[in-house]
Structure formats: structure tokens, C-alpha cells
C-alpha positions, 0 to 999 in steps of 0.5 A, spaced: 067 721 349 064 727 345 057 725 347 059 726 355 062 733 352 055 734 349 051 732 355 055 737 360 053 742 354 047 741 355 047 741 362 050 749 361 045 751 356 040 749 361 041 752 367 046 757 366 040 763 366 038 760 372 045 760 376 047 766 382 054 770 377 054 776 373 050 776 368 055 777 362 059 771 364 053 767 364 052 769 357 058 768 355 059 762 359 053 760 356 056 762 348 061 758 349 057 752 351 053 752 344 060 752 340 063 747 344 056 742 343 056 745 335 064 743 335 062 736 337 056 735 333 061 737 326 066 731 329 061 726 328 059 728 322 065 729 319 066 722 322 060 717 321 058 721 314 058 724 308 054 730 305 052 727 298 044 729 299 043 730 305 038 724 306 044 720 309 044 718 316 049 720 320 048 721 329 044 722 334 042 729 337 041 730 344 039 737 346 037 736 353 041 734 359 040 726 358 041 721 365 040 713 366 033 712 364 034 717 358 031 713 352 036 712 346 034 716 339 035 713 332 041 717 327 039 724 325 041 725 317 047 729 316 042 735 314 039 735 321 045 735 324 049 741 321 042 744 322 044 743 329 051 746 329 049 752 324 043 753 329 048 753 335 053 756 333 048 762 330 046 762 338 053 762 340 055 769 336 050 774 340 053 771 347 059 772 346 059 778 341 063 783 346 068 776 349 075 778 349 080 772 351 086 773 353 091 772 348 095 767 350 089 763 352 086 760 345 084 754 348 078 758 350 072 759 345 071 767 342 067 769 336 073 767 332 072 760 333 065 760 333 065 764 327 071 758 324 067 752 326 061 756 323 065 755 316 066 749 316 059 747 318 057 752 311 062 748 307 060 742 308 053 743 309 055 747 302 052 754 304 057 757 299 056 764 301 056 763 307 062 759 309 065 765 306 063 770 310 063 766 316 071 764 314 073 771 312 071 773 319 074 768 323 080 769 320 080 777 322 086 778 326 089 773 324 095 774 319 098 768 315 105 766 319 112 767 316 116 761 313 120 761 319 114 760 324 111 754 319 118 751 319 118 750 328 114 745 328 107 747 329 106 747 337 106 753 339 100 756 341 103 763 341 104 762 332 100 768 331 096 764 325 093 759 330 086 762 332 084 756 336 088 750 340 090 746 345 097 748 351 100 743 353 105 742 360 110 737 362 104 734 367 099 734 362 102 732 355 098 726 354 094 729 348 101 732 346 105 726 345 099 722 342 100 727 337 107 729 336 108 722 335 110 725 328 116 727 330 121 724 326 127 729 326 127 731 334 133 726 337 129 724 344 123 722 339 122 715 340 118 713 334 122 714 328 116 710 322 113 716 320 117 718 314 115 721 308 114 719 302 121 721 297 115 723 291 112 727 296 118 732 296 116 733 288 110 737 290 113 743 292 119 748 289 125 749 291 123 756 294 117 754 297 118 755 305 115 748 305 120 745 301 125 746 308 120 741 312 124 735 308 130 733 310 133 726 307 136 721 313 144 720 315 143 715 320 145 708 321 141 704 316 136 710 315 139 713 309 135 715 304 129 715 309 126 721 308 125 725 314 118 730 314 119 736 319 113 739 320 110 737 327 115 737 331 116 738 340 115 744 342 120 742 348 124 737 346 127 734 353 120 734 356 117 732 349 111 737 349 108 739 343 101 745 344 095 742 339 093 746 334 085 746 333 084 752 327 088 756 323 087 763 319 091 758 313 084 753 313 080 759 312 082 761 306 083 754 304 075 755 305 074 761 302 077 758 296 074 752 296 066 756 297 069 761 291 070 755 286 064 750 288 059 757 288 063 758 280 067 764 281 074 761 280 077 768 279 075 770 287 077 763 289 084 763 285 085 770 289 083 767 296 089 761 294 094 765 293 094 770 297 096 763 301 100 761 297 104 768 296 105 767 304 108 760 303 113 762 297 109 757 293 107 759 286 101 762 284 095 758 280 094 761 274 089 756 272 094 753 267 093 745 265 089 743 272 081 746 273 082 749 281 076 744 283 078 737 281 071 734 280 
């Protein structure tokens, strides 16, 4: 599926220069097509490889729109293909430099996502300092939500964190409940089986907006389940739920991880809690545990 993704990228990326329109939504058209193919070629590495030397074998890149008689090629090393991402992403900041979407329509790409997936393409291809510039900017305009918005359920595409996700409708809900699924504390969810583990509850204080997410189960021959409440309907009759595909949270998460592995533990500590002020959770100190678990 994300090869014919690819493919209809290509195609964009081939012939849109060519094609009658105004010539700025061509190029950001075409922006947008660079970013959805880098997208993909990130889910297939993170997928089908780790990036431990870089020599690893991961996927196939095809650039070219491809047809019946097109030949198969060989697996690309993880190296080639974040090169790939990085390459069209990078192609992809300039063309939509002055794209401005519609706020209430996230699914669509602007230089915020591209910039978000540039940062986990930097993480993982460990270019430290530059997964922090790219997740900086990604996460511009974007403020960490309050703990009443994290503890909704995670399903609207309005959350004023969510830089990137996936609307859903009652006649189009498919994705939506393949995903909220998860719901265990919604009545009309069907599934029931996806229930926490009582040590998890552990991890957080009492005071932390997350702590509020457990809630133990009183029903018939579920007692002493542990119900986890954090995906849950957006609209519980019609059992609909928006995708979140990146938020401002993961780019600090990034920061963070990029500050520590590139040895400044002082500036990834203070990028972690500035998360982690937002979610009442108690600031690392550095105390008894390193902040990169080796």
C-alpha cells in the first residue's frame, strides 16, 4: 500500500511542472508530494530496519513513476533511504515556504509536518543537531495541550498540540475504529480486552494529569481490571474517533533525545521537562537514573 502511495508521488513529482494551474499551487502541490513520499519511505525504515551502521539492508527506492514492465530493484541500506527522506524533505521546505492550510484542516501537509518528519528522519539517521533544529521548528505554534485536553481521549483533531492528523466522519470511520479499538471505557465499545497493566499505574504521581487516564473496573466479573483511558471516541454513538499522526509532545521528546545522545544532558533535561511541567509529572533532576538509558 505505501508503494502505491509512493508511486502516485512520483507521478506528482514528475509531471506537475508541466500541468495547466497557478503556478504557486503546483509548487506547493508538488511540496506536498515530496513530504508524503519522504513519510513513507520513513514508515518502511522504521519498519523493516534498525539503524545500527548504517550498511543494514532496509527497502527498495523507487523515485520514477514505475508500471507493468517496470523491473524490481534490490533493498536499499537503511543509510540510502533516510538519505532519501532527508533529500525530499529538504526539496520539500522551499515549496511550501509560503503554504498556509486551513486550521481546521491538519490532514493536509505544511512546513510544519514536513519540518516534524524531518526530525525523526535526523533522530534516526542520528544527525543530532539537526533533528533539534527541525523538531524546534516543527513544533512552532503548537503549545503542549492542558491536562483536561489530554485526558479527552485523543481524537480530536482540533487539540491545539496535534500538528498533523487524520479527521474521521461517521461514513468514513473505518481507520477510525481500527484505531479506537482501544477504547475500554466508552460503553458502546465493543472490545473490552485491552486493559492495563495495575503495575503500570505506578509510573506516574498522583498529581500527574496522566494518573487521571486509570480508572479501576466495577463491572460484572471485571473487577479489579484496570481500565486505561487514553484513546477513547471522539463521538461515542457513532463510535469516531480523528487519527493523530504528530504532535508538539513528540518534538520535544526529540529535542530531548538529540540534546542527550549529542552529550549535552543539561539542554535535553530542560527540553523533558518543559514537557513534563505541562503534564504536572515531576522534573528529572538527574538523580539515581542517567537521562539516556544505554
Amino acid at each position: 500500500i505505501l508503494y502505491k502511495v509512493i508511486d502516485n508521488c512520483n507521478n506528482v513529482i514528475e509531471k506537475v511542472d508541466n500541468a495547466t494551474g497557478d503556478e504557486t499551487k503546483k509548487q506547493w502541490l508538488k511540496g506536498q508530494a515530496y513530504t508524503l513520499r519522504a513519510n513513507c519511505y520513513l514508515t518502511l525504515a522504521s519498519f523493516y530496519q534498525f539503524n545500527r551502521t548504517g550498511a543494514e539492508k532496509a527497502v527498495p527506492i523507487y523515485t520514477e513513476p514505475s508500471g507493468p514492465a517496470t523491473a524490481g530493484k534490490p533493498k536499499s541500506t537503511i543509510s540510502e533511504v533516510y538519505k532519501q527522506v532527508i533529500d525530499d524533505l529538504q526539496k520539500a521546505l522551499p515549496l511550501l515556504k509560503d503554504y498556509q492550510r486551513n486550521p481546521t484542516q491538519k490532514w493536509k501537509i505544511d512546513l510544519n509536518v514536513a519540518n516534524g518528519l524531518l526530525a525523526r528522519a535526523y533522530l534516526y539517521n542520528h544527525q543530532w543537531k539537526e533533528a533539534i533544529t527541525s523538531a524546534v521548528a516543527a513544533r512552532n505554534g503548537y503549545p503542549l495541550m492542558s491536562g483536561d485536553d489530554y485526558n479527552k481521549g485523543f481524537s480530536d483533531i482540533n487539540n491545539g498540540e496535534w500538528i498533523w492528523g487524520h479527521a474521521q466522519t461517521p461514513n468514513q470511520s473505518n481507520a477510525s475504529y481500527n484505531f479506537h479499538f482501544l477504547d475500554v471505557s466508552t460503553p458502546a465499545s465493543y472490545y473490552q480486552s485491552f486493559m492495563a497493566d495495575p503495575y503500570f499505574k505506578n509510573f506516574f504521581d498522583s498529581a500527574d494529569v496522566r494518573f487521571r487516564l486509570f480508572d479501576w473496573d466495577t463491572l460484572p466479573d471485571q473487577e479489579g481490571y484496570l481500565r486505561y483511558k487514553k484513546f477513547r471516541f471522539r463521538d461515542a454513538g457513532a463510535l469516531v474517533g480523528d487519527l493523530v499522526l504528530m504532535r508538539a509532545a513528540e518534538m520535544y521528546l526529540i529535542e530531548a533525545e538529540a540534546y542527550a545522545q549529542s552529550g549535552d544532558a543539561g539542554k535535553g533535561a530542560a527540553a523533558l521537562n518543559e514537557l513534563r511541567a505541562a503534564r504536572n509529572a515531576t522534573l528529572y533532576n538527574g538523580d539515581g537514573e542517567p537521562l539516556v538509558d544505554t
